[in-house]
C-alpha positions as CSV (number, residue, x, y, z in Angstrom):
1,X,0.0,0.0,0.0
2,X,1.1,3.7,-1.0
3,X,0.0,6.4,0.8
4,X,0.0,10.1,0.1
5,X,2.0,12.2,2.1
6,X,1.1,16.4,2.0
7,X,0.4,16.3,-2.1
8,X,4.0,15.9,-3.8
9,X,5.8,13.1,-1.3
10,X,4.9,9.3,-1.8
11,X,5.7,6.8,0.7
12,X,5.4,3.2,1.4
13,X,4.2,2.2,5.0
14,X,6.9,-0.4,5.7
15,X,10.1,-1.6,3.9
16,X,10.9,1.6,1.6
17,X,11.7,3.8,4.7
18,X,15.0,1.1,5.5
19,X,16.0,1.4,1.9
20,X,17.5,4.5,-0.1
21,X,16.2,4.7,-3.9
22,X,19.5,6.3,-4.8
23,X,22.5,4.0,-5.2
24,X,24.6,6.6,-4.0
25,X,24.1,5.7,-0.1
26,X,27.2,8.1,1.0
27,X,25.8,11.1,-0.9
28,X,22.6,10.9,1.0
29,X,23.8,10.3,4.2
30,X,26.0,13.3,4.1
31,X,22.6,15.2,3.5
32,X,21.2,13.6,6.4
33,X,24.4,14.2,8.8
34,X,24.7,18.1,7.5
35,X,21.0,18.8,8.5
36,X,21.7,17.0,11.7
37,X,25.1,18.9,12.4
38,X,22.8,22.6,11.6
39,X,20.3,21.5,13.7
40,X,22.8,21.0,16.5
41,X,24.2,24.1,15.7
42,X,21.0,25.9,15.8
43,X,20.0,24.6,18.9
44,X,23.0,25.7,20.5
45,X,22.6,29.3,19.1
46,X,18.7,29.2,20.9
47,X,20.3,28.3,24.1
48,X,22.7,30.8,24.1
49,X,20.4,33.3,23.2
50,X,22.4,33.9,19.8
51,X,19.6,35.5,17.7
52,X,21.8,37.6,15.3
53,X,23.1,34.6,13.1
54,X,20.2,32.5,13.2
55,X,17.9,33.5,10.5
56,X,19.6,32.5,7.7
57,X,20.8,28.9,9.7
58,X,16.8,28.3,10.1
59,X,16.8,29.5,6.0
60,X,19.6,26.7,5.4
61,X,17.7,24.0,7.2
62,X,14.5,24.3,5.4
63,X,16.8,24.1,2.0
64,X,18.6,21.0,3.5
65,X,15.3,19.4,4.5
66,X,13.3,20.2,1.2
67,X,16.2,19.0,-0.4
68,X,16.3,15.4,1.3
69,X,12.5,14.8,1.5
70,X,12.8,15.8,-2.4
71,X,15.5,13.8,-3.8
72,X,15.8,10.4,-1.3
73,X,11.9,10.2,-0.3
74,X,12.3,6.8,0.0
75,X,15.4,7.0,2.9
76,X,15.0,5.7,6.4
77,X,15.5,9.5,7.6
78,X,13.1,10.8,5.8
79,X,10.7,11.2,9.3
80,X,13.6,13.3,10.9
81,X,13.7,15.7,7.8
82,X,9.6,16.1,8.1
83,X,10.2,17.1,11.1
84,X,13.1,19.7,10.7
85,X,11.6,21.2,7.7
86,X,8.3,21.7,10.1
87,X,11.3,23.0,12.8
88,X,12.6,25.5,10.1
89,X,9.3,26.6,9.5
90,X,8.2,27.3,13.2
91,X,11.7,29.4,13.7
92,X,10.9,31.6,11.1
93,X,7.5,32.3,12.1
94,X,5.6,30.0,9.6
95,X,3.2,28.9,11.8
96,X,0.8,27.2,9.6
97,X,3.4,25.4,7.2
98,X,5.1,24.5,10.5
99,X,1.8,23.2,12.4
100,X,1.2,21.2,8.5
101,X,4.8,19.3,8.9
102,X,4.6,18.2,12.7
103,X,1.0,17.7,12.0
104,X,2.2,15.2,9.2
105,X,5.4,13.8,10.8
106,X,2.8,12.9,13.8
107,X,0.2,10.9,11.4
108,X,2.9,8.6,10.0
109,X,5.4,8.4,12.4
110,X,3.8,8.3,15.7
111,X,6.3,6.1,17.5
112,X,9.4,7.8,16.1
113,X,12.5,8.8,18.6
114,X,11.5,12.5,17.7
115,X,7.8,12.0,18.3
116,X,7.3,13.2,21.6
117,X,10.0,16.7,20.4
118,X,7.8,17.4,17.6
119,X,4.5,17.1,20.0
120,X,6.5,19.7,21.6
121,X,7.2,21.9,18.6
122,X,3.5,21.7,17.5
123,X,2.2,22.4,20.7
124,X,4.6,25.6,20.5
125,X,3.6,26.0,16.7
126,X,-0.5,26.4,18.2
127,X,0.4,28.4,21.5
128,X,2.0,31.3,19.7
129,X,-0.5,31.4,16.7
130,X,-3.2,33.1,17.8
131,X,-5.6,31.2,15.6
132,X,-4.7,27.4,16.9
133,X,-4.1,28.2,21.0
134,X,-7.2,25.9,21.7
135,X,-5.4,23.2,20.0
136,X,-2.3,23.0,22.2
137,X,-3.5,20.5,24.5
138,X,-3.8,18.2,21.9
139,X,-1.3,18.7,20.6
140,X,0.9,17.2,23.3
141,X,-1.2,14.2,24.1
142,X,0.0,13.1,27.2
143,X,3.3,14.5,27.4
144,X,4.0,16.6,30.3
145,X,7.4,17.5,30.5
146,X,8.5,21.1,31.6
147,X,9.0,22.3,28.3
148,X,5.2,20.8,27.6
149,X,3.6,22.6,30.8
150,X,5.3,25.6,29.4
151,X,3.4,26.1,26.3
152,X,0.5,24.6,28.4
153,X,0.8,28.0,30.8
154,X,2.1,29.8,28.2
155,X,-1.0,29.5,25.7
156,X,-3.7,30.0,29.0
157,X,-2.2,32.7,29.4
158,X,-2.5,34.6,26.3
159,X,-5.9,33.4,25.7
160,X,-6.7,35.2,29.0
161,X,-7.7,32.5,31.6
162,X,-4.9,33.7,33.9
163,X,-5.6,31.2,36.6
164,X,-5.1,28.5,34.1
165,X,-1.7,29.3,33.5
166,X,-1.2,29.5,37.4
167,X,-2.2,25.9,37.5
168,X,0.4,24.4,35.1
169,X,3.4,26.9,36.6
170,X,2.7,25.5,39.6
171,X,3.3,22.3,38.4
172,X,6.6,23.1,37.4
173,X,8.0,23.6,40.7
174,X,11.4,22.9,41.4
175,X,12.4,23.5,37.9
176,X,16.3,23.6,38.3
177,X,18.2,26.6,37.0
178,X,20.1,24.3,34.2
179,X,16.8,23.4,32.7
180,X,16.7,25.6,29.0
181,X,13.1,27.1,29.6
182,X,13.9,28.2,33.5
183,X,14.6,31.7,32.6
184,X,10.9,31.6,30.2
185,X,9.4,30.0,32.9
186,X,9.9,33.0,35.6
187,X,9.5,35.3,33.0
188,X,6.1,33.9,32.3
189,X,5.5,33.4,36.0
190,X,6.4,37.1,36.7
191,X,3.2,38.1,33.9
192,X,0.7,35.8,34.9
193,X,1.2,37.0,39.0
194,X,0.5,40.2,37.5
195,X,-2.3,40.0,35.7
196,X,-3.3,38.1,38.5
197,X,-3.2,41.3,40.5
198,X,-0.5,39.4,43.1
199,X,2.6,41.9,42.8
200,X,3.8,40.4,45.8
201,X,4.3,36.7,43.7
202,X,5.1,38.6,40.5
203,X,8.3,40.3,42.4
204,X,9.1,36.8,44.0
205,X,9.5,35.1,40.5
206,X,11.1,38.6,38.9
207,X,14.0,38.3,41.7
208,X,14.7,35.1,41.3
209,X,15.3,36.4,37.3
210,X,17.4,38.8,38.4
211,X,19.6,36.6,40.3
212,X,20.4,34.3,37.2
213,X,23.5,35.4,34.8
214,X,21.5,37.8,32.2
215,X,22.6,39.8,29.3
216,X,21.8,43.4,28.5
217,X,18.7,43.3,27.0
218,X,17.3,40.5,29.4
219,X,17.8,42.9,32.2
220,X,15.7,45.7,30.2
221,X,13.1,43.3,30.1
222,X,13.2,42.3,33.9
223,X,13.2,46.3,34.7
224,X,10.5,47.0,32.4
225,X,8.5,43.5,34.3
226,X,9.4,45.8,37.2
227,X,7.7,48.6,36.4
228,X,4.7,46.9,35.2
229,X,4.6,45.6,39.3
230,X,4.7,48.9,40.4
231,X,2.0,50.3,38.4
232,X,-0.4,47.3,39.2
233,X,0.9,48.4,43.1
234,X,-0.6,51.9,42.3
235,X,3.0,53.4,42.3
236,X,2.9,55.5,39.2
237,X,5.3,58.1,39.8
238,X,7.6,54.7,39.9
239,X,6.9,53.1,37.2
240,X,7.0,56.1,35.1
241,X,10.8,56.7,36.5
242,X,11.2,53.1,35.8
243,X,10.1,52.6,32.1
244,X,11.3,55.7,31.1
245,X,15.2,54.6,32.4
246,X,14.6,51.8,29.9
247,X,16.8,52.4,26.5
248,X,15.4,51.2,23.4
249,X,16.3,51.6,19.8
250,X,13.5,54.4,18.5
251,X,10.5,52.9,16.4
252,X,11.8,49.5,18.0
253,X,9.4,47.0,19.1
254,X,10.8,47.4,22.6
255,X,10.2,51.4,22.6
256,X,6.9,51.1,21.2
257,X,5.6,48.9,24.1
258,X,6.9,50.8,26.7
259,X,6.1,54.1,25.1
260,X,2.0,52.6,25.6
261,X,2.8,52.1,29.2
262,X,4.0,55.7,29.6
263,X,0.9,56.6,27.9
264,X,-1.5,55.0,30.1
265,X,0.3,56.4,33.0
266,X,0.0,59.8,31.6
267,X,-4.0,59.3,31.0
268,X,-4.2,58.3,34.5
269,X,-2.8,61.7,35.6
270,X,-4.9,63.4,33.6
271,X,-2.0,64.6,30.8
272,X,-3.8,64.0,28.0
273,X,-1.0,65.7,25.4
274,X,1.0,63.4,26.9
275,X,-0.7,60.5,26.8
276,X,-0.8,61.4,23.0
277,X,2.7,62.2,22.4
278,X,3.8,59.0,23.9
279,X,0.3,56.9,22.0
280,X,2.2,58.7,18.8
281,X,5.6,56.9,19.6
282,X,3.8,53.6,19.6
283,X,1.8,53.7,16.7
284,X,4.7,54.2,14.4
285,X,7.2,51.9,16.4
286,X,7.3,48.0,15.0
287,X,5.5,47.1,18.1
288,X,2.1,44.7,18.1
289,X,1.0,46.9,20.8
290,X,0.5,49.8,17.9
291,X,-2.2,48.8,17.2
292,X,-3.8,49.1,20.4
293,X,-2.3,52.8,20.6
294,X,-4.1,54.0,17.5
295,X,-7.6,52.5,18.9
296,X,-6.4,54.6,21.9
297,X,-5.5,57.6,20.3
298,X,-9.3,57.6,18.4
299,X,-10.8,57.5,21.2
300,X,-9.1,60.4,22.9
301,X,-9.9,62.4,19.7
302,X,-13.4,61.3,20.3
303,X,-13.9,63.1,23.5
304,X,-11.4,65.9,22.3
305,X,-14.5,66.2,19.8
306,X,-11.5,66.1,16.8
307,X,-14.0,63.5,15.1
308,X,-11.8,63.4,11.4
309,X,-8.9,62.7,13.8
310,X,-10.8,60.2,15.1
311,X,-12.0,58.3,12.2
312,X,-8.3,59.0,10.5
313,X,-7.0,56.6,13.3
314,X,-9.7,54.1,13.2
315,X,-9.5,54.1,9.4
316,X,-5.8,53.0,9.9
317,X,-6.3,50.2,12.2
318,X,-9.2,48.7,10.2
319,X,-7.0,49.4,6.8
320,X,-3.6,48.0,8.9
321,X,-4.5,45.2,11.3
322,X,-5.9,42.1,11.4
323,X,-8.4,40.2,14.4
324,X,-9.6,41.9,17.1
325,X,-8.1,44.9,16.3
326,X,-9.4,45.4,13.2
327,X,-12.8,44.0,14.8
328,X,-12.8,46.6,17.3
329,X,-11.8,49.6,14.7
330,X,-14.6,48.5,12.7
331,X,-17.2,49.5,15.1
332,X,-16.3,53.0,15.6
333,X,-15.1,53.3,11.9
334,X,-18.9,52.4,10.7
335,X,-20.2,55.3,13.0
336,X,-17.6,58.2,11.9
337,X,-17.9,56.8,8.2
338,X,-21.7,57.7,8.4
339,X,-21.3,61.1,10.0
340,X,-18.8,62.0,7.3
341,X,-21.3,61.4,5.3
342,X,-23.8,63.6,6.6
343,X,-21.8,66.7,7.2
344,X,-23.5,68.0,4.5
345,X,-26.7,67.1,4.8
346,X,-30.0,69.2,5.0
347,X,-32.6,66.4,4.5
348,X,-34.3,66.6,7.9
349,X,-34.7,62.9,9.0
350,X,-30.5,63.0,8.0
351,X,-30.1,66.1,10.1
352,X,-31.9,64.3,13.0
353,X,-29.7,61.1,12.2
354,X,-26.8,62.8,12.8
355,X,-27.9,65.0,16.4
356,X,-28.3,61.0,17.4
357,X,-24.8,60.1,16.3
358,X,-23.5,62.6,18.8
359,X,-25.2,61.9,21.5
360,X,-25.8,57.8,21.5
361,X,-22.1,57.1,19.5
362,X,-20.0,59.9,20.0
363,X,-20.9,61.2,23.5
364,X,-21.2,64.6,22.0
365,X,-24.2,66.2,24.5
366,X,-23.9,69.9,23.0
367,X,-23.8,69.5,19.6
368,X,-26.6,67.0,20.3
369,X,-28.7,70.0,22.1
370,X,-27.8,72.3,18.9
371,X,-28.8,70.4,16.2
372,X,-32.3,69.1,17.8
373,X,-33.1,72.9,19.6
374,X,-32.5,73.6,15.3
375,X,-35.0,71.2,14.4
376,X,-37.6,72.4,16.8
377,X,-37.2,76.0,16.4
378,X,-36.6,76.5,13.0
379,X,-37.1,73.4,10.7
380,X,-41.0,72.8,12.0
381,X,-41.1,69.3,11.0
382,X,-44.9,67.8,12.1
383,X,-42.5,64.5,12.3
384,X,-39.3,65.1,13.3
385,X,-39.2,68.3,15.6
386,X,-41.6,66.7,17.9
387,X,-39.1,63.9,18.2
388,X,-36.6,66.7,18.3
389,X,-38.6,68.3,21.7
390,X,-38.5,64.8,23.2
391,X,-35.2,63.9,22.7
392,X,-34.6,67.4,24.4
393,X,-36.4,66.8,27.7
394,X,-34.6,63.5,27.8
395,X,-31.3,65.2,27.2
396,X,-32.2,67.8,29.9
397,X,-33.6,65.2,32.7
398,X,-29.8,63.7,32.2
399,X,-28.6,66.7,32.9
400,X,-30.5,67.3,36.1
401,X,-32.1,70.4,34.6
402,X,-35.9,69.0,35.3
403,X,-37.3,72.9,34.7
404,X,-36.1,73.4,31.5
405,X,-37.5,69.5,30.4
406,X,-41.2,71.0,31.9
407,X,-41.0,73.8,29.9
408,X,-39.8,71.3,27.1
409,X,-43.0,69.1,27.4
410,X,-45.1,72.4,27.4
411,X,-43.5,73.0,24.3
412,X,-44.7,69.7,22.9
413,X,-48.0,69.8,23.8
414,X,-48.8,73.5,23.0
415,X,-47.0,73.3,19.6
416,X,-48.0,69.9,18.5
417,X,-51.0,69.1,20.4
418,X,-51.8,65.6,18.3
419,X,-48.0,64.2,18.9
420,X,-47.9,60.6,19.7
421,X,-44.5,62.2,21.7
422,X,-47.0,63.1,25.0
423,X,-47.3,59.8,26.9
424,X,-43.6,58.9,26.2
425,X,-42.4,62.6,27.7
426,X,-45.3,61.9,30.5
427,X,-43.6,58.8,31.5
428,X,-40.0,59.9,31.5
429,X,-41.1,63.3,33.8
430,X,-44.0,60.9,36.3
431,X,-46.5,63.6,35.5
């Protein structure tokens, strides 16, 4: 029997995997032990934290891979290049391709020496795409090594269920400080305590960080972790001194975060030009955060009442993004879109459309009150100024002013005696 394997590979099920189709058994091992020798080398570079050379060694193993699985797809270690193209794939950010290679390695070679490693890698592969976190549990089956409660944590935690994440950290304790992920692990520890709200536990985990041999920019990070404990402490003035003492390249990732958090410190004290400047620095840094600054920077130019500021933001993020973000622009975008459109307006029921838009969207009271006290005093409408005078005493009985919505119903009734409006304004005033 012949089974298909991902579209262009071909495979038998039993003997052909101990057997190489090319004569040339040297020149194929040689393939096989120069993709195992990068692979070593690559693994190396991870654990030493090495990222500067290692793009184009994850470029060169997906080329040695491809290259094996292409020309000896018959050869006994054809399961172990599977699985390091799928590795190649996932260090380079491929998510899907990657998940599609472990996926397959997984399906035909279930018992294989590297099966448990590439449960690992696919459970990896679903916890940092955003799209498969769900599937990470099933991914590792029943493996449950550290590295395996890791990605567990790791994947409850950025789907939000915080105590989740708790549960499998916890049962990784007495990780020893040799152990590749322990540095991740307290890292990851540090951010689940504090979204848990327990800065007490967050610091715990952050000291024990600092106490480990760290490089430069580790050390930003664990200061930067610091900060975000003081600010969930209510220290403010702290973190600010703290995250702005950080040194990041401009534009970087990195400075784009941190300039959000500077932001939201800077709303809280009421600086809104602050808040802006430092909302500005994210949204054109290459942070994922950015996109969360220009949602925040629209809605400040929302109740700033600069509403083409507004939708120029929102616009961006829906044009720019991709998920929630651009779920979340979308909303606000639909409302600014339609009172672009009636700017201009003079149609009546339009005019009244938009005195709605500012008060039920855009929070905009006054120019509410000016466009319906328009409508009743000098457009005349048997339809809409009516509506217009009720909408008023309802605006007015928010505002505590219960005179001026008495004279408003007087208004109503004297003016358009027959108006269906007069038991709705009866109800709203008791009388």
């Amino acid at each position: 029997m012949r089974v298909k394997v991902w579209g262009w590979l071909s495979v038998g099920m039993a003997a052909p995997f101990l057997t190489c189709a090319n004569p040339n058994l040297g020149a194929y091992f040689n393939t096989y032990y120069n993709l195992r020798r990068l692979a070593k080398k690559i693994e190396r570079a991870e654990r030493k934290g090495d990222t500067l050379n290692l793009k184009p060694k994850y470029d060169s193993l997906e080329v040695k891979a491809a290259y094996l699985i292409k020309y000896y797809p018959h050869s006994k270690y054809l399961p172990d290049a599977i699985f390091y193209l799928g590795l190649a794939y996932s260090r380079k950010g491929q998510y899907e391709k990657a998940a599609k290679k472990f996926e397959e390695f997984l399906t035909y070679f279930p018992t294989h020496p590297l099966a448990e490693r590439a449960r690992i890698e696919l459970a990896r592969v679903y916890a940092l795409d955003p799209r498969f976190r769900h599937r990470v549990s099933d991914a590792l089956g029943d493996v449950r090594t550290p590295e395996a409660l890791y990605w567990l944590a790791y994947a409850r935690y950025m789907s939000g269920d915080y105590r989740g994440a708790a549960h499998y950290l916890s049962r990784m304790a007495g990780l020893g400080k040799k152990n590749p992920i322990y540095k991740k692990f307290l890292l990851l520890a540090v951010d689940v305590y504090t979204a848990l709200k327990e800065p007490d536990t967050a610091e715990r985990f952050l000291n024990e960080y600092l106490e480990l041999e760290l490089k430069p920019s580790e050390r930003k990070l664990a200061e930067e972790k610091r900060g975000d404990i003081l600010f969930l402490s209510g220290k403010y003035d702290e973190a600010e001194k703290v995250y702005s003492s950080i040194d990041h390249p401009p534009n970087s990732a990195e400075a784009g975060r941190l300039a959000l958090k500077l932001a939201r410190i800077s709303l809280i004290k009421g600086d809104t030009s602050g808040a802006l400047k430092h909302l500005e620095r994210s949204a054109n840094s290459a942070a994922e955060e950015k996109w969360e600054a220009r949602l925040l920077m629209g809605r400040l130019k929302l109740l700033q009442g600069d509403y083409n500021g507004a939708a120029l933001e929102f616009d961006r993020v829906y044009r720019g993004a991709s998920g929630r973000w651009r779920s979340e622009a979308e909303k606000v975008k639909v409302i600014l879109d339609e009172w672009r459109r009636l700017q201009t307006a003079k149609d009546v029921e339009k005019v009244y459309r938009k005195a709605e838009i500012y008060f039920f969207y855009l929070g905009d009271m006054k120019a509410a009150d000016s466009i319906w006290r328009f409508i009743a005093d000098s457009i005349r409408d048997e339809r809409f100024s009516p509506k217009a005078l009720y909408a008023l005493v309802y605006l007015n009985l928010l505002k505590g002013d219960t005179a001026e919505a008495v004279n408003l119903k007087r208004r109503l009734r004297d003016e358009y005696p027959n108006s269906g409006f007069h038991r709705l304004v009866s109800d709203l005033l008791g009388i």
